[in-house]
N, C-alpha and C positions, 0 to 999 in steps of 0.2 A: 762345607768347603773341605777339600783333603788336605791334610797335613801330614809330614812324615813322623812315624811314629816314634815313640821314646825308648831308644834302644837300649838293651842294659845287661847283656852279656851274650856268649855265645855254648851250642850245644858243644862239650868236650868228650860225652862218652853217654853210651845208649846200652842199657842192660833191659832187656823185655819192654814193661811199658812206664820204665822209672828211667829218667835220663838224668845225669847231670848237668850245672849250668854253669859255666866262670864268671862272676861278674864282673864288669867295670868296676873301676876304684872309685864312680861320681857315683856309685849305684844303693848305698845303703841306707837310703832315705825312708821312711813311713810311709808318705805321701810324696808326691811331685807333683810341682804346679805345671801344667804342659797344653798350651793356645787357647787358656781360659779353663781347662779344666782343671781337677784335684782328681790326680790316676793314685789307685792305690800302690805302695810300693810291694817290692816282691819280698812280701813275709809269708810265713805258712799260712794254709787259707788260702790265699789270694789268688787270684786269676794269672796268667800269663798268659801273651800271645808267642807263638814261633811261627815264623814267616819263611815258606819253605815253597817258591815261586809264588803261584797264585793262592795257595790254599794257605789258611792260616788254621794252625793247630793249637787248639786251645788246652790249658794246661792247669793244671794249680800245684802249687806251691807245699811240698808234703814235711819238706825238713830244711834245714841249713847247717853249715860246716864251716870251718876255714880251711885255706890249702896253706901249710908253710912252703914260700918259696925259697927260701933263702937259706934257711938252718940244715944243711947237708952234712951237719958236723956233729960226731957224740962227744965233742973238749968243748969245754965250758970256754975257754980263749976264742972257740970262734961259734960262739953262740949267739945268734943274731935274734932269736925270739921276739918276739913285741917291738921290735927294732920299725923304724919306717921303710915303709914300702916290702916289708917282708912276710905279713900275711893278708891270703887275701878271700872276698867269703863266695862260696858258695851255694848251691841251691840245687835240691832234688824235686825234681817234677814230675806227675804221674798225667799221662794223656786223658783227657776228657771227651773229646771228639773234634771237629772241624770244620770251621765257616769256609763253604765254598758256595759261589753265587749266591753270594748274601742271604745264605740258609746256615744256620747252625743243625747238622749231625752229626750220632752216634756211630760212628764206624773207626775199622781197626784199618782200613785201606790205606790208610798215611801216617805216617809214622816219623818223629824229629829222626834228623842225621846230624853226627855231628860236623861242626861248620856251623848249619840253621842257624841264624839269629834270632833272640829274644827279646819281646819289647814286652811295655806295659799295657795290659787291655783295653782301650778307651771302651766311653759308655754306648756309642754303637755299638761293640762288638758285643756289649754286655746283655744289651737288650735281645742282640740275636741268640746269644746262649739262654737266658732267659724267656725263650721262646715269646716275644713280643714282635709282633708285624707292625709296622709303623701305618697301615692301613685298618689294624683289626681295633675295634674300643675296646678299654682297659681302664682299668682304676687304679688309684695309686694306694696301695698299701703300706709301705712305710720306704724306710732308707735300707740299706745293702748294710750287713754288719761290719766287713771291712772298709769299703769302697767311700760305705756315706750317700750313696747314690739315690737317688730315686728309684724305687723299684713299681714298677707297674703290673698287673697281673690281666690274663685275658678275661673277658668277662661271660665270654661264650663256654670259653675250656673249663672254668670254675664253676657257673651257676647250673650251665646242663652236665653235670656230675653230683654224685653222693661226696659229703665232704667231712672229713673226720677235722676236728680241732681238739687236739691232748694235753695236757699240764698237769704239774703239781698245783694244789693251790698258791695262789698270790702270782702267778706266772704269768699271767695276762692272757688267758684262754677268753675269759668273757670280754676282754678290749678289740683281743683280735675277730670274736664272732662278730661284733657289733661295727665295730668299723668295716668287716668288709662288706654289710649290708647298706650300713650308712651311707658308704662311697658309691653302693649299688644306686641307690634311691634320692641321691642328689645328682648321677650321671643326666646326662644330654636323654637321656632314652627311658627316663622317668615316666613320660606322659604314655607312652606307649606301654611301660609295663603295668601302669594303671587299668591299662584296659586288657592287655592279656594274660594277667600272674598273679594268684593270691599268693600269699605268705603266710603262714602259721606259726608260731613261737611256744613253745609248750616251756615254759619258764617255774624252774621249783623254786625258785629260791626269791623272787619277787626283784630280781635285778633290774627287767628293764620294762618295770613299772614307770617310768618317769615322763613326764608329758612331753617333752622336745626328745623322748629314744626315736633312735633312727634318725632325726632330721625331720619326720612327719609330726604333720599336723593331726588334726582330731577330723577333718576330711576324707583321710585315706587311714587311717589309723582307729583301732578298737581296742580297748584294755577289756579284758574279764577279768574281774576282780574275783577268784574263789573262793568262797567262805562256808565251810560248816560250822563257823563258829555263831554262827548270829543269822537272822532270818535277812537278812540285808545283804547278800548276796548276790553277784550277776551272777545270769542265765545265759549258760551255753545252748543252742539251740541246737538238736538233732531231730532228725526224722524219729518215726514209732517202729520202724523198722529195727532201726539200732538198737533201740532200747529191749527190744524184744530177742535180740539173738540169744538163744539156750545155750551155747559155748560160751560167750562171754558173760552172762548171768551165773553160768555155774560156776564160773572162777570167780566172780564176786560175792557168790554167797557160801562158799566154800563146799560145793556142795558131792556130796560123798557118790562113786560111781554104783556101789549096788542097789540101792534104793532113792534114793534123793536126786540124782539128776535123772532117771527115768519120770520123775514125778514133776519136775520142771520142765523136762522137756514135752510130757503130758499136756501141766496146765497150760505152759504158752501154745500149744496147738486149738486146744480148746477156747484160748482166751482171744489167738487171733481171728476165729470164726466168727463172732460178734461181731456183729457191724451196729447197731445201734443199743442204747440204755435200757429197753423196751425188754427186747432179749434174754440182758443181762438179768432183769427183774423176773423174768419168764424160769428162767432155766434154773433160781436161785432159790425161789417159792414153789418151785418145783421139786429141789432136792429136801425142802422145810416140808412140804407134803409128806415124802417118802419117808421122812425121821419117823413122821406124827404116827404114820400108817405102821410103822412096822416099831413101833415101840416095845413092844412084847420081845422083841431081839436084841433092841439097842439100847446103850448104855444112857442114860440122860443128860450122863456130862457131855453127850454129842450134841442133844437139843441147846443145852447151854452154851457151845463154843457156837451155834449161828445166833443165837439171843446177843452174843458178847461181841460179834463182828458188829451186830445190826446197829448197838448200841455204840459203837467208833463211826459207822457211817451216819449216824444222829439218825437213826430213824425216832419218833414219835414212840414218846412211851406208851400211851395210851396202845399204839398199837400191840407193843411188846407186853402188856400186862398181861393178855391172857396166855401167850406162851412161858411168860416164868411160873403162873400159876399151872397150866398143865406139866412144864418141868417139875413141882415140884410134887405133884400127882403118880408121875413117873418112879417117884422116889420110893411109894410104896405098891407099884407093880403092881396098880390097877387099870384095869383091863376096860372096866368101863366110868370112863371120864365124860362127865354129864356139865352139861350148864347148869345156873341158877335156878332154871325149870325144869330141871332134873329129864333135860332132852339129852340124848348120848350123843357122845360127837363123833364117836368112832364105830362104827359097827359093821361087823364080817372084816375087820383090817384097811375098813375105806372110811374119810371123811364122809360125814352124812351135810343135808341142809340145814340142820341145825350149825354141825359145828364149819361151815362155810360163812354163815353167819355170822356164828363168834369170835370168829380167828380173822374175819376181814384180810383174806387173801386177796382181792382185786386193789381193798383202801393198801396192804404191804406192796404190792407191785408198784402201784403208783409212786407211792413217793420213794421207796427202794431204787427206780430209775431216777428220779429226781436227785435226792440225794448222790449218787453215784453219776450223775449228768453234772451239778457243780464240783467238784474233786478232781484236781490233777491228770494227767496218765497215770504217772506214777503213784498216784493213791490209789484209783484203777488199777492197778496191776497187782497190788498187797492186798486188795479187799477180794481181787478174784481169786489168787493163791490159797489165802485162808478158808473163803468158801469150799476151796480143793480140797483141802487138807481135813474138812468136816466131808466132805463125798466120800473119800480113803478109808475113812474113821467108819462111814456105814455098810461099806464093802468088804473091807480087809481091814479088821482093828489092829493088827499087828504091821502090817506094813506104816499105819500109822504111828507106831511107836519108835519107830525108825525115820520117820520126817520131821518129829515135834522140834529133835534139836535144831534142822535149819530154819526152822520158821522165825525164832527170836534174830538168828543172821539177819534172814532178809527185810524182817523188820526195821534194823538197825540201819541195816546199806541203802533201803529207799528210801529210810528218813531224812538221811543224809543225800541220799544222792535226790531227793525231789526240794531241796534249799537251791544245786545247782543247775538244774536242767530244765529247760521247757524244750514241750516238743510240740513241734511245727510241721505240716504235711508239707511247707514250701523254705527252703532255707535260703536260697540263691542271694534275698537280698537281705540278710541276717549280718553278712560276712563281708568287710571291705576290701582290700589291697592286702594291708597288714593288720594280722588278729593274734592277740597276745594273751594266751593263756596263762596267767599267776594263780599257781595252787602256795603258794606258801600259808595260808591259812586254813588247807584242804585236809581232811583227815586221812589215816591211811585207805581207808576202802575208796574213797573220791579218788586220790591223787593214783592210786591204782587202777583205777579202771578209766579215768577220764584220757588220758594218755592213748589208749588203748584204743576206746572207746570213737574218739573224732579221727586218730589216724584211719582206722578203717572205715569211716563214715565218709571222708574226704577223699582218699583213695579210690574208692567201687564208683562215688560218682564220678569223677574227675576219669577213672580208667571207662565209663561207662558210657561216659559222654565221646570219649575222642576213639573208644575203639567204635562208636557206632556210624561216628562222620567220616572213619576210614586216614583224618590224619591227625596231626597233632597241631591245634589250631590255638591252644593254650596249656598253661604248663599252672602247677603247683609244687610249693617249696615246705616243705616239714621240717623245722629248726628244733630241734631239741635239746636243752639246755641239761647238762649232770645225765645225760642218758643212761650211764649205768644204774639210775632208780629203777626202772624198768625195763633196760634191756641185757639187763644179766640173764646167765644162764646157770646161776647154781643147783635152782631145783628145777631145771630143764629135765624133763620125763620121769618124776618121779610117784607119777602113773601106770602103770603098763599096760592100763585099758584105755587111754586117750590121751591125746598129743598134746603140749603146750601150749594152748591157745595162745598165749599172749607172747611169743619169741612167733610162731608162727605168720603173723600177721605183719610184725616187721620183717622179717625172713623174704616172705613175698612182695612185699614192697619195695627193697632192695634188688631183689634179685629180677623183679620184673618192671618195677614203674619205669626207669628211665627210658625204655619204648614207650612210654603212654606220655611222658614229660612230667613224672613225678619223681620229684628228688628232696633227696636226706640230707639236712647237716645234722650231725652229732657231737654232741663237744662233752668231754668227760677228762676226770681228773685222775680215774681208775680204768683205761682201756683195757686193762686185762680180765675185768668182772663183766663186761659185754661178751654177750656172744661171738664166738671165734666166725662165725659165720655170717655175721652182721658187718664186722669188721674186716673181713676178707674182701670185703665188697666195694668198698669203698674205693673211691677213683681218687680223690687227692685227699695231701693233709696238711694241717698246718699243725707242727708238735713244737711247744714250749720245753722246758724243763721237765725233766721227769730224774727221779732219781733210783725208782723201785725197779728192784732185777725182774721180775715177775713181767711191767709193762713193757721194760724198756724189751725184754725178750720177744715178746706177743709184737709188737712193733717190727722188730729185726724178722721176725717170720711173715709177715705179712704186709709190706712197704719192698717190693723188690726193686723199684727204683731208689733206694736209700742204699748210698755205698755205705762201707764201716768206716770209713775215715769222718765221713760226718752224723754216723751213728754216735759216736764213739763222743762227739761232744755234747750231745744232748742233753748231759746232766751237769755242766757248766755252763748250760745260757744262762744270763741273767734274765732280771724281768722285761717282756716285753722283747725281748728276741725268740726267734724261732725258727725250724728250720721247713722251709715248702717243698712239698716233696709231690708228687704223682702225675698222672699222664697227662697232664696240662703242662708239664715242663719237662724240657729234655734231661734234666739232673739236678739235686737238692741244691737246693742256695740259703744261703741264711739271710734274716731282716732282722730291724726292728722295728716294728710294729708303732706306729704312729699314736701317742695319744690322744685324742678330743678331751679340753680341757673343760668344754661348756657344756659337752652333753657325755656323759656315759656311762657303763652301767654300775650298780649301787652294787659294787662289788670289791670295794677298796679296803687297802687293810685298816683298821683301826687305831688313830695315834690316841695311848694311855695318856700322854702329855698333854692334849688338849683336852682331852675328858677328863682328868683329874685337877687341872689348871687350867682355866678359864684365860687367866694373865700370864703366860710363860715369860715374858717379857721383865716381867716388875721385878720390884729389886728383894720383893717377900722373899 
C-alpha cells in the first residue's frame, strides 16, 4: 500500500555532488516509527531519499552542522545562543544515484535542486538500492548496520561469482562464510542444487568439522578428516593422473631444475608406460641383469641399492640371498663368480645357464609383480623412482649424486601423502553435494599440495565435462578457508627456468572458470599476502574489520566499487559487521551478519573465565 513519505527537511544549497539539507525542528530523531515501520533517522551513514517529481534521488548522509538563526549579534546583551528555537541542524549529503521505474541507478543525469524535498528512505527503496528484485530468490544475510533492516542478497549475482570474504581475526569472516552457504542450502532450491552443484571446502583450521555445518545432513554432506598423524586417516580420492603430474610432484619434492626434475619428469614417463605388474617385473630384472652383466664397471653399492628396494617391497629372502652374496663377491673384483659347483655365472659379460639357475630370475619376476600388484599407487610410484635412481647410478654415476638428495624428499612426501590419498580410475561417485576438506592435522608437504592437488583435479574435469557438452549444465563451488596458506605470492618466480606451479593453477581458475561455472570463495585474514592477481579477479566481497595499512591499501586498489567514505570505516566495524561491496550491488552497504547460535563454525574466541573457572558464578 502507498503511503506518503516522512518528510524531514528541504535541499537549501547545491555545491557539485554534496548538497545541503535544512531540517525540520520534529526531525532529529535515531529512528522514526512511520505505517509500521522503523525508518532510520538522518545521521551520517544513512540513506536519504530526495523527491524531485518522479525520480527519487537517493543520497546518504556524510556530515551534520547547526545553522544559528538567531544570534546576528557580536554583544553578549543580545546573545541568543542555545536560546529556543534558535539553532537549527543540518545535514550534508553526497548523491548515490536514482530510483526511477522501480530500478535503482548509477547515474549523474539528476541532480537535487534546491526546493527538492527530503524524506526518509523506506525498506522498498532499500531493497531497490540494494539491488534486490522482489521476483529474483535471495537469502537473508543479516540486518542493515543503521537501518536494522533485513537485508537480502541475490543468490544468482553472488554464487555465479568469485567471492572474496576479508578480516582481522575474531571479525566474523568464518560466520559470515558459513551463513551465506547455510542460507544457500536451506533455500527453496535445495533439491535442485543437489542434483546440479558440488561444493568443496578446503578447511585449515578444522572449523567446520561439525556434524549439523551447513544445516546438512550426513546424505548430502562428507567430512575428510586429514591426518598424517596416525594411519587412521580419511582418503581423498583422485584420479592416477593427478597424482602423476611432473609439475606438481616437483614442487612437492622440492626438486631442483638442473638435474632432478629432468629425472622426475623421466621416471613418471617411464612409469606411465606400464600398464600392468608383469612389465614392471620385466623391465626391473632386467635393469638387475645389466648390473650383474657389467659388474666389471660398476660400483656394488649399485647391486646393493636394488637388493635394498627389493627387501622394502618384501621380496622373499631366500630369493635375495644369492644376490647379497654375489654383492659381496663384487667387493673383491672378481671377474669370475661361480656357484657351489664351481659353475661360472657370468662368462664373456653374459649371464650363463648356470647362473640363470642360481639367481631364479623368472621365481624374482614372479613374485616382484606380486609384491608390487598388493602395494598402493603411491607405494608404486617410490618403488619405481628408486628402481630409477639405481638405472641413473649405472648410466651416469654422477648425475646420480645429484638425485640422492631428493630421493629421502620423496620418500618422506609419499609416505605421508599415501595415509591420505586413494586413487580411483572412477571418482564421480566418491564426492557428494558438500565435501569438506579438514587438514588441520595435515603436515606441511599434505596441506601444501592437497590444496593444490584436488583444485585442479575438480577443475580440468568439471571444465572438461561442460566445455565438451558445449554448455554449462552444472556448476562447481571451490570455498577456501585462510587462502593466504596457499595463495600467496611471496616466492612467486623465484625460479627463472619455470613458472609457479602452484599460483598458476588458481590464476587459471579465476580467470577462466566462471565460463565453465566454476567459482572461488576465498576468505583470508591477510589479503594482502594473496596474489594481487588472484584478488583482482574477484567479483564481490564481504570485508569485516581490517586494521593493517598494507590490506586495507591492496583493498582500496582493487574493490573499485568501494567508495572512500565507506572505505574509510573499515577499521571501526565491530564483530560481525561488514561491508558488501561488488558487481552484485549497485554500492557498498554495511550489515551485520546474522549469528547461528545452534550451528557454527568452531571459530570462537576463547573465554579464559570459563576455562580457568568451571563455577564463575560461586561465591569462591
Amino acid at each position: 500500500m502507498e503511503y506518503s513519505p516522512k518528510k524531514i527537511g528541504v535541499i537549501i544549497s547545491v555545491d557539485g555532488n554534496v548538497s545541503q539539507v535544512g531540517l525540520y525542528n520534529t526531525t532529529n530523531d535515531a529512528d522514526v516509527f512511520w505505517y509500521g515501520d522503523i525508518l532510520s533517522g538522518a545521521k551520517v551513514g544513512a540513506f536519504v531519499t530526495i523527491h524531485q517529481n518522479m525520480v527519487k534521488i537517493i543520497a546518504t548522509v556524510v556530515s551534520e552542522s547547526i545553522i544559528d538563526q538567531q544570534n546576528i549579534s557580536s554583544l553578549d546583551i543580545y546573545d541568543n545562543r542555545y536560546k529556543k528555537n534558535s539553532m537549527k541542524r543540518s545535514i550534508s549529503l553526497k548523491v548515490k544515484g536514482v530510483i526511477e521505474n522501480q530500478r535503482f541507478n548509477i547515474t549523474s543525469r539528476f541532480v537535487p535542486m534546491i526546493g527538492n524535498e527530503v524524506c526518509l528512505t523506506t525498506q522498498a527503496e532499500l531493497d531497490l538500492i540494494y539491488g534486490v528484485v522482489q521476483s529474483e530468490p535471495t537469502i537473508r544475510i543479516g540486518k542493515s548496520l543503521l537501518e536494522g533492516k533485513d537485508i537480502n542478497i541475490p543468490i544468482d549475482k553472488i554464487f555465479a561469482s568469485h567471492i572474496g570474504i576479508f578480516g582481522n581475526t575474531g571479525s566474523g569472516k568464518s560466520n559470515t562464510l558459513h551463513k551465506m552457504y547455510y542460507e544457500l542450502f536451506q533455500s527453496p532450491l535445495k533439491t535442485y542444487i543437489n542434483q546440479k552443484s558440488q561444493f568443496f571446502v578446503i578447511d585449515f583450521n578444522g572449523e567446520y568439522v561439525g556434524k549439523s555445518m551447513f544445516g546438512l545432513t550426513d546424505d548430502d554432506k562428507e567430512i575428510f578428516n586429514i591426518s598424517t598423524r596416525t594411519d587412521e586417516s580419511d582418503k581423498i580420492i583422485i584420479t592416477k593422473k593427478y597424482l602423476l603430474d611432473p609439475d606438481l610432484l616437483s614442487i612437492l619434492f622440492d626438486a631442483k631444475p638442473g638435474t632432478q626434475v629432468p629425472f622426475l619428469r623421466d621416471a613418471l614417463r617411464k612409469y606411465k608406460s606400464i600398464k600392468t605388474e608383469k612389465d614392471f617385473a620385466d623391465l626391473e630384472v632386467g635393469l638387475l641383469i645389466t648390473i650383474l652383466q657389467n659388474q666389471k664397471n660398476i660400483d656394488r653399492v649399485t647391486l646393493e641399492k636394488w637388493i635394498k628396494i627389493g627387501e622394502l617391497l618384501g621380496l622373499n629372502d631366500s630369493l635375495l640371498k644369492p644376490l647379497k652374496k654375489c654383492s659381496k663377491e663384487f667387493s673383491y673384483g672378481n671377474t669370475k663368480i661361480a656357484n657351489e659347483n664351481n659353475e661360472l655365472l657370468l662368462k664373456n659379460d653374459k649371464i650363463t645357464d648356470a647362473g640363470n639357475h642360481y639367481f631364479k630370475f623368472d621365481d624374482v619376476k614372479e613374485e616382484l609383480a606380486n609384491t608390487f600388484k598388493s602395494v598402493s599407487e603411491i607405494k608404486k610410484l617410490y618403488f619405481f623412482i628408486e628402481f630409477q635412481r639405481v638405472y641413473v647410478a649405472v648410466y651416469d654415476s654422477k648425475a646420480s649424486e645429484f638425485i640422492s638428495p631428493m630421493i629421502k624428499r620423496i620418500e618422506n612426501s609419499l609416505d605421508a601423502l599415501d595415509r591420505v590419498v586413494e586413487i580411483k580410475d572412477n571418482i564421480s561417485a566418491s564426492y557428494k553435494m558438500l565435501n569438506i576438506f579438514s587438514l588441520v592435522n595435515a603436515n606441511q608437504e599434505v596441506t601444501r599440495l592437497i590444496p593444490m592437488l584436488i583444485s585442479k583435479m575438480f577443475y580440468d574435469i568439471h571444465k572438461n565435462e561442460v566445455s565438451g557438452s558445449g554448455i554449462v549444465n552444472k556448476t562447481m563451488h571451490l570455498i577456501i578457508d585462510e587462502a593466504h596458506n596457499i595463495l600467496n605470492d611471496i616466492n612467486k618466480n623465484n625460479r627463472d627456468d619455470w613458472k609457479d606451479y602452484r599460483l598458476s593453477v588458481f590464476e587459471e581458475i579465476i580467470k577462466e572458470g566462471r565460463k565453465f561455472g566454476f567459482y572461488l570463495t576465498l576468505a583470508s585474514q591477510r589479503p594482502s599476502d594473496i596474489s594481487m592477481t588472484i584478488v583482482s579477479q574477484l567479483h564481490n566481497f564481504f570485508v569485516h574489520r581490517i586494521v593493517n595499512d598494507k590490506d586495507l591499501q591492496l583493498l582500496e586498489n582493487t574493490m573499485p566499487t568501494l567508495d572512500y567514505s565507506s572505505y574509510k570505516r573499515i577499521p571501526l566495524l565491530g564483530q560481525g559487521e561488514v561491508v558488501i561491496t561488488g558487481k552484485a550491488f549497485n554500492m557498498p552497504f554495511f550489515v551485520v551478519v546474522n549469528r547461528l547460535e545452534s550451528v557454527r563454525p568452531n571459530s570462537d574466541d576463547i573465554s579464559l573465565v570459563r576455562l580457568w573457572d568451571p563455577n564463575p558464578n560461586s561465591d569462591g
